[in-house]
C-alpha positions as CSV (number, residue, x, y, z in Angstrom):
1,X,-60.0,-60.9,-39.1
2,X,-60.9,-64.4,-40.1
3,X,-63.5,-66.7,-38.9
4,X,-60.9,-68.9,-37.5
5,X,-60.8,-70.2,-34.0
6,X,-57.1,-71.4,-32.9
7,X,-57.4,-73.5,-29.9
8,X,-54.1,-73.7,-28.2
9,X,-53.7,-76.6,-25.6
10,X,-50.8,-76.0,-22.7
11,X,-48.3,-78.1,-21.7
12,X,-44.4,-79.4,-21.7
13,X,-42.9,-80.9,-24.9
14,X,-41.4,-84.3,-24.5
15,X,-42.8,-88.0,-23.8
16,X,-41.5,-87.4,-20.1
17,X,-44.2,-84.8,-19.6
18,X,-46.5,-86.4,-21.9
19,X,-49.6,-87.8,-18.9
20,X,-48.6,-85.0,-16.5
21,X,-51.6,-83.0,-15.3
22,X,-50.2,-79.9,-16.4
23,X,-50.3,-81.3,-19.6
24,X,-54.1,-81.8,-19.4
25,X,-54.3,-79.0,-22.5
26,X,-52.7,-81.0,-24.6
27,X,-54.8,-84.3,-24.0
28,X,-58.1,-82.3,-24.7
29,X,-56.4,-81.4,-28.1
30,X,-55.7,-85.0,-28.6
31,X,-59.1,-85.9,-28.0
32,X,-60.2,-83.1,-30.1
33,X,-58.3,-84.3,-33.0
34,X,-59.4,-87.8,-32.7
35,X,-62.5,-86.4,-33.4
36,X,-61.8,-83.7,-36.1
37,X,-59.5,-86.3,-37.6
38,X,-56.2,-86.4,-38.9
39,X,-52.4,-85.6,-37.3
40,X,-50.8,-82.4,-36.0
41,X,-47.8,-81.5,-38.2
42,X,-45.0,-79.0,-37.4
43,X,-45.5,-75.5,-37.8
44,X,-42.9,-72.6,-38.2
45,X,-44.4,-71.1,-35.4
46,X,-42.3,-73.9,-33.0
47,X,-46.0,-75.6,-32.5
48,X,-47.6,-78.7,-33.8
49,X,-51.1,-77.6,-35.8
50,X,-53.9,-79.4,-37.3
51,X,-56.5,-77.3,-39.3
52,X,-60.2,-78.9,-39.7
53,X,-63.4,-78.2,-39.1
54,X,-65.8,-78.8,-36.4
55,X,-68.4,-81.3,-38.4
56,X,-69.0,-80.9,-41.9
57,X,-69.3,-77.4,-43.2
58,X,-68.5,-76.3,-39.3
59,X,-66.3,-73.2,-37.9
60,X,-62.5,-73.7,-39.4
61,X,-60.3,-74.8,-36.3
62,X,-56.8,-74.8,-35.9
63,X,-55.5,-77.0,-33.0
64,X,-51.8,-75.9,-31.7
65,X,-49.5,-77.3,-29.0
66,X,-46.6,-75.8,-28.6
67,X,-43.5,-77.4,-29.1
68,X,-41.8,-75.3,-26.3
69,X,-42.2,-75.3,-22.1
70,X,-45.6,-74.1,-21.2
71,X,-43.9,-71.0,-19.4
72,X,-42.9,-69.6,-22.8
73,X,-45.7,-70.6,-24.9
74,X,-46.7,-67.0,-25.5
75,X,-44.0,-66.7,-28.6
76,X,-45.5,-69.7,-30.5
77,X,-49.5,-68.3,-29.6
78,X,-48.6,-64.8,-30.7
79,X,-47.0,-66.4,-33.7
80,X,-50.1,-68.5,-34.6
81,X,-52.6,-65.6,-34.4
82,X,-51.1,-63.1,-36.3
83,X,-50.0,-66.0,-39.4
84,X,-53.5,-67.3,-38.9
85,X,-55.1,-63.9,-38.7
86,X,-56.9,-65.1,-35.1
87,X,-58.2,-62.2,-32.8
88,X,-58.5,-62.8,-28.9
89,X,-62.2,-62.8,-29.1
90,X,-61.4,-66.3,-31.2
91,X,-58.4,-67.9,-29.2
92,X,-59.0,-70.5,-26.6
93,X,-56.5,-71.6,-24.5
94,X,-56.6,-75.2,-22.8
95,X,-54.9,-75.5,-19.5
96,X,-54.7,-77.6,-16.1
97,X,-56.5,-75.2,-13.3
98,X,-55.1,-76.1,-9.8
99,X,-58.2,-73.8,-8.2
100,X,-61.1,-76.1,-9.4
101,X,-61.6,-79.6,-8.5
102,X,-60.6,-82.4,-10.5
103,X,-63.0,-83.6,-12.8
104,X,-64.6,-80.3,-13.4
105,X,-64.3,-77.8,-16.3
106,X,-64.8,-74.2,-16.2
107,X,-64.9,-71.7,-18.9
108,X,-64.2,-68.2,-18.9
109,X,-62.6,-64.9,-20.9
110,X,-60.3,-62.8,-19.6
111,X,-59.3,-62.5,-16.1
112,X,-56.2,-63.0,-14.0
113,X,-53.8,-65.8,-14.6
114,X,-53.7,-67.6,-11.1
115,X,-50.2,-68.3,-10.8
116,X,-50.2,-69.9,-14.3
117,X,-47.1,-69.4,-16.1
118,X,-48.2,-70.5,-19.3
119,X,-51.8,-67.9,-19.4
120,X,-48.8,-65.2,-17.7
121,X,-46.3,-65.6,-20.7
122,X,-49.6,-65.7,-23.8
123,X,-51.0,-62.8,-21.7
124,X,-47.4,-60.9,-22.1
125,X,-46.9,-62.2,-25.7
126,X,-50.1,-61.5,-26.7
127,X,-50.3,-57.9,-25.2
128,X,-53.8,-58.7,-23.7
129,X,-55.8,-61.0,-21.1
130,X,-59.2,-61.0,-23.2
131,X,-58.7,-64.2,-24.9
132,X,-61.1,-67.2,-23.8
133,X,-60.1,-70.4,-21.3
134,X,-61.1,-73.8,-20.7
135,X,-59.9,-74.2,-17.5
136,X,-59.5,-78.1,-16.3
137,X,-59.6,-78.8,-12.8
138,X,-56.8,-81.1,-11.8
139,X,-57.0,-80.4,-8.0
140,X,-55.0,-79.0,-5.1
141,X,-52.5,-80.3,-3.6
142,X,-52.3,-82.6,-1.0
143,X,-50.7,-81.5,2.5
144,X,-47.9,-79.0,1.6
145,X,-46.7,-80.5,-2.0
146,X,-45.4,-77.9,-3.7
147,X,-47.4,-77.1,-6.5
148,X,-45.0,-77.0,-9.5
149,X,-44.4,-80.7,-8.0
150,X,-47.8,-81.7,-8.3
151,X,-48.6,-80.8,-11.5
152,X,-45.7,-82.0,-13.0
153,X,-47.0,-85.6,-11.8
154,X,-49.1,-87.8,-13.6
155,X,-52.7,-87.9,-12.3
156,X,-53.1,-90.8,-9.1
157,X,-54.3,-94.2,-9.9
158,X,-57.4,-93.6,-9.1
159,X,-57.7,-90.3,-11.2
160,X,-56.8,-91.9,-14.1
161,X,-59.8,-93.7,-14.8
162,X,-61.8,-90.5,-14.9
163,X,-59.5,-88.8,-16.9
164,X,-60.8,-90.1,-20.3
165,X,-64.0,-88.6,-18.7
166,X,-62.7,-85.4,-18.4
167,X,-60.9,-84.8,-21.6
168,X,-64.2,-86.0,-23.5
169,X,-65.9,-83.0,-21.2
170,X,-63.7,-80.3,-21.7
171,X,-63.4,-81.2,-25.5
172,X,-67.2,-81.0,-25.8
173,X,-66.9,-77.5,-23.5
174,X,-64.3,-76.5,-26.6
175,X,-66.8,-77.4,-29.2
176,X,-69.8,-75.9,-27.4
177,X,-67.7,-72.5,-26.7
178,X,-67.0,-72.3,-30.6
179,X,-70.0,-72.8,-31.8
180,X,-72.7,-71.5,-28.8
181,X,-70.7,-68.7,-27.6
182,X,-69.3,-68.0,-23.9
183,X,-73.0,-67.4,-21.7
184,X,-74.0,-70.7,-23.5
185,X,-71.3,-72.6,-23.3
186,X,-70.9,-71.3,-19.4
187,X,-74.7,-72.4,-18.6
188,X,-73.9,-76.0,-20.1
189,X,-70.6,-76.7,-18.3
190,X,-71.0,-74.8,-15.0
191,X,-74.2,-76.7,-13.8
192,X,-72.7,-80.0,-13.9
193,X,-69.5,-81.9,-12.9
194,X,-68.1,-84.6,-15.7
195,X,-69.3,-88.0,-15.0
């Protein structure tokens, strides 16, 4: 196995989906590419990739977004790790969590998928749970939306000018997670709520 970390943000292709908060994977990525620099380019794995590093001389980083609907993205993932040689101990997925409030970010490994189709279908592909998670809160709900209709929204007026907030947190939770390790990472991130 390599020393690789593919970080693997959720979401729906197309420009249509683009702000939605179940897209909210793909936005960290964005942000963390910003700051890796340089652009994702197609992969044969039907993603978009972008290989850096994490500061000079820092852990090699691939960043993938699947170029596919987010409750099928376990082809592409499973596709990635084995051409990139990537074991679940060193895959992160980025995804919108309905069960934490919005504006916080939780990290974790392993566990149950919550109703997420995305974790469900990279859990099936990738023949195991153990792999780690940012996990950013996007909120319930209100009243008795139905939740594929809420996530499939762009965030609320008012949401949107934490957002920026919020990627820049669970980008730094990425960062911290691949270079500090889960317990560390966890102690950072748990005890506080992004600004």
């Amino acid at each position: 196995m390599t020393d690789t970390w593919l970080i693997v943000g959720l979401g729906n292709p197309g420009p249509e989906y683009s702000r939605n908060r179940h897209n909210v994977g793909q936005m960290v990525l964005d942000e963390l590419a910003a700051r890796v620099g340089g652009g994702f380019k197609a992969h044969k794995s039907r993603a978009q990739v972008l290989e850096g590093r994490l500061g000079i001389g820092g852990p090699r980083i691939v960043l993938a977004k699947p170029l596919c609907y987010m409750n099928v993205s376990g082809g592409p993932v499973a596709a990635l790790a084995r051409f990139y040689d990537v074991d679940p101990g060193h895959l992160i997925a980025v995804h919108d969590e309905i069960d934490i409030p919005f504006n916080t970010v939780k990290l974790k490994v392993g566990g149950g998928e919550g109703g997420h189709n995305g974790l469900r279908d990279m859990s099936k592909a990738l023949a195991t749970k153990d792999y780690l998670r940012v996990r950013v809160g996007v909120g319930r709900p209100p009243g008795r939306m139905d939740t594929a209709d809420f996530v499939l929204r762009d965030f609320s007026t008012a949401e949107k000018k934490e957002v920026p907030f919020l990627l820049d947190a669970a980008a730094d939770a990425v960062e911290a997670l691949v270079r500090e390790g889960l317990s560390a990472a966890q102690q950072k991130f748990h005890a506080i709520k992004a600004p």
